[in-house]
C-alpha positions as CSV (number, residue, x, y, z in Angstrom):
1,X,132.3,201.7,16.5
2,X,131.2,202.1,20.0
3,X,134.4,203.6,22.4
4,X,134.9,201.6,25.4
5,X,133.7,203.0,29.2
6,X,136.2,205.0,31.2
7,X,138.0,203.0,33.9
8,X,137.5,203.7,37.3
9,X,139.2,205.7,39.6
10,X,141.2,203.2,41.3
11,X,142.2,201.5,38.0
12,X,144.6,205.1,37.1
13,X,148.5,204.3,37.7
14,X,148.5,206.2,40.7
15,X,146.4,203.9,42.6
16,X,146.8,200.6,41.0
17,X,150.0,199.3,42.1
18,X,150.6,195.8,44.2
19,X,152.6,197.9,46.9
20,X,149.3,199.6,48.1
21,X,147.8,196.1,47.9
22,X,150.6,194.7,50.2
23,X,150.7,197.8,52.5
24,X,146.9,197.0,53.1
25,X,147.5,193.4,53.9
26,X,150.0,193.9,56.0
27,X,148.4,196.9,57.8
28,X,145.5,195.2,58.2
29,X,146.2,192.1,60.1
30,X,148.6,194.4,63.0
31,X,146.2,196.7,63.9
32,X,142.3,196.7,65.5
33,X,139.5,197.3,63.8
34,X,138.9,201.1,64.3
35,X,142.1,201.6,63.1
36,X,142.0,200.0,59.8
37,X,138.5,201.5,59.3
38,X,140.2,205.3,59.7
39,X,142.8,204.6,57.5
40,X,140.5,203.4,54.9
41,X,138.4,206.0,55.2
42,X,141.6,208.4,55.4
43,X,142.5,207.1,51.8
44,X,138.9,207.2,50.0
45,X,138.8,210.8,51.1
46,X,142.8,211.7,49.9
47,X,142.0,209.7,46.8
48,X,138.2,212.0,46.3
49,X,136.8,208.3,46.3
50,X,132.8,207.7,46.6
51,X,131.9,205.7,49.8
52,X,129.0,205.3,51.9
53,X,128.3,204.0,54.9
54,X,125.4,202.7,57.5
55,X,124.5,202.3,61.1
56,X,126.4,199.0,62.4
57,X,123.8,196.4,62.9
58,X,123.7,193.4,65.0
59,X,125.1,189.5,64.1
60,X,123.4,188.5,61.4
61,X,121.7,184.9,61.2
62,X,123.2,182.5,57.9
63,X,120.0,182.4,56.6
64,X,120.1,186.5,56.4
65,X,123.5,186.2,55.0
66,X,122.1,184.2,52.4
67,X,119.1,186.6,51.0
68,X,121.0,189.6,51.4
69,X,123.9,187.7,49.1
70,X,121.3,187.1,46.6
71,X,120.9,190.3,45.1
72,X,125.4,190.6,44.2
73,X,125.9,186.6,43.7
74,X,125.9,184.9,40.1
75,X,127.1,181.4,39.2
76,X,129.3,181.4,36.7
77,X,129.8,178.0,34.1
78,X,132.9,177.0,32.6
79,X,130.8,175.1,29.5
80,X,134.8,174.5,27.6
């Protein structure tokens, strides 16, 4: 019987709890953007969390938006 795949970090008690999920919300909407983009990166780094990230680029067009969606986007069917 194959065992299942190990959970993710974030899934573990520690960091799965609606309280960090509130804190977030409510952090996120009272301060500016640099801000909430230190303090995210503040807890990936406490938590040894993976990240990445890339040079900022400029407004993207809808039509950008769209292929770039393409490659993370399913549709999903309800067939009940």
């Amino acid at each position: 019987m194959p065992s299942e795949p190990a959970a993710p970090d974030w899934y573990s008690p520690g960091l799965n709890r609606v309280a960090y999920y509130r804190l977030a919300t409510a952090s996120a909407g009272a301060r500016p953007r640099p801000a909430r983009l230190r303090l995210a990166r503040n807890f990936l780094d406490a938590n040894a969390i993976d990240y990445r990230t890339t040079a900022a680029t400029p407004e993207l067009k809808v039509a950008d938006v769209g292929d770039r969606a393409k490659k993370f986007t399913l549709l999903i069917e309800c067939m009940r």
